[in-house]
Each structure stands twice: as C-alpha cells, then as structure tokens.
C-alpha distance (Angstrom), angle and dihedral (degrees) to the residues before:
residue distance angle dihedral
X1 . . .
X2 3.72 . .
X3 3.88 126.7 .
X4 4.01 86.3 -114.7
X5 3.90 96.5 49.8
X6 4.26 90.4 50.6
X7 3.85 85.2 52.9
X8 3.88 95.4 53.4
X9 3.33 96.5 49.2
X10 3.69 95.4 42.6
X11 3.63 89.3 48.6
X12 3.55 90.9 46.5
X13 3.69 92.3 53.2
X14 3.57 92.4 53.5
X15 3.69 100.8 41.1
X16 4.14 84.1 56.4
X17 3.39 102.9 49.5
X18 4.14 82.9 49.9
X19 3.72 91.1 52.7
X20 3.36 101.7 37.9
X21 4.37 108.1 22.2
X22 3.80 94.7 -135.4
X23 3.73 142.4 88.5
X24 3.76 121.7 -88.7
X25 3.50 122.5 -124.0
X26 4.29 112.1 -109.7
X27 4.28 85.4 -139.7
X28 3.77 84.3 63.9
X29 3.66 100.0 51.2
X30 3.44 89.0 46.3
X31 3.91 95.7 53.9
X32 4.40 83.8 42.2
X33 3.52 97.0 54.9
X34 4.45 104.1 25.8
X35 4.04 84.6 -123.6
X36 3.64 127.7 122.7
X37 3.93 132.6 -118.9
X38 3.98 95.6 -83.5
X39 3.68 88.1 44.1
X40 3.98 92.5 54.3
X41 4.14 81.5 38.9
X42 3.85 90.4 54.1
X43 3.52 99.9 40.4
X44 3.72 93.7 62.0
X45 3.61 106.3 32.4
X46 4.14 142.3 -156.0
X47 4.02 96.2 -73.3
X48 3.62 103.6 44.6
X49 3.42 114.6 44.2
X50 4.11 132.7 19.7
X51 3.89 118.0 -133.0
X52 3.96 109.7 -150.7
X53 4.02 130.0 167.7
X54 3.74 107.9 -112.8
X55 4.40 125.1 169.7
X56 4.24 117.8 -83.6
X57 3.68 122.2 179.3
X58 4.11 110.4 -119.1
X59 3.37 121.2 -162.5
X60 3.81 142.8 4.0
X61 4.07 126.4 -26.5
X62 4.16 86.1 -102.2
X63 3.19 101.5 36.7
X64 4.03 109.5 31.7
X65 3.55 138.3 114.7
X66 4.01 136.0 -172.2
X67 3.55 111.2 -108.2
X68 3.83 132.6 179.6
X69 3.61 116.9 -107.8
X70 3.99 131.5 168.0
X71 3.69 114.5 -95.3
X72 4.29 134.7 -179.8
X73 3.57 134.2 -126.7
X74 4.00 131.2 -176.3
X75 3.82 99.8 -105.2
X76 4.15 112.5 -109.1
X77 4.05 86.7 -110.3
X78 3.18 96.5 42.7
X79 4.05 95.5 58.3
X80 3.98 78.5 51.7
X81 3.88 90.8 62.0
X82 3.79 87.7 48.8
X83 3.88 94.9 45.5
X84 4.26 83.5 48.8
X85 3.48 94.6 50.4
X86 3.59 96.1 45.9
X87 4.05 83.0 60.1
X88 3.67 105.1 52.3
X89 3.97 91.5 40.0
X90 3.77 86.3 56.3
C-alpha cells in the first residue's frame, strides 16, 4: 500500500470520528479504499487508533439482523496530538 493511500484512510478515519463521534466500521473502509481487513489493519496501526467489535445491521429491513463487526476509532492520545498540533501551527 502506498504512503498516500495509508494517509487517506487515516485521515479519513479521523475526519469521521470528528464528524460523526463514533467508530467506523472496518467493512466500510474496506469497500472506501478496495483494500482488505489487514490492509485497513496496517494502514492504521497499534498506537494510533483502537479496533473494537461494535453492532451493524446486515441485510434487508425484513430480513436483517445486527451483527458484530470490527470497527476504528482515533485513539484518546492520539486526538491529543491533533488538538497540540492544531496549537503550535496556529
């Protein structure tokens, strides 16, 4: 995976959970960026970002269930480093 593609989707992560407050789903990621799980895994790393299970609806109004699937959030420290470098750029 390029140096490019691991910024998008880290940046994409980020700018999500800013938007939106909560995790986003690893399935998603993978549909964003045509990767795979380890790829989405890879991109964001052990230090930055925590990977939990949380519930997704699957399937069709009728038919559907909630399911557990693997989803992403920015790591409490690392929205510090964000907050930080917002303050010395500024």
């Amino acid at each position: 995976m390029k140096f490019e593609d691991i910024q998008k989707i880290r940046q994409f992560v980020l700018d999500s959970y800013l938007e939106t407050e909560k995790a986003i789903f690893v399935s998603d990621l993978m549909l964003q960026f045509k990767t795979n799980a380890k790829g989405v895994h890879n991109a964001l790393g052990y230090d930055d970002f925590i990977f939990e299970n949380d519930s997704k609806w699957q399937g069709s109004n009728y038919a559907g269930k909630f399911v557990l699937s693997p989803c992403v959030e920015p790591s409490k420290s690392f929205l510090v480093k964000v907050i930080k470098s917002f303050k010395v750029q500024s």
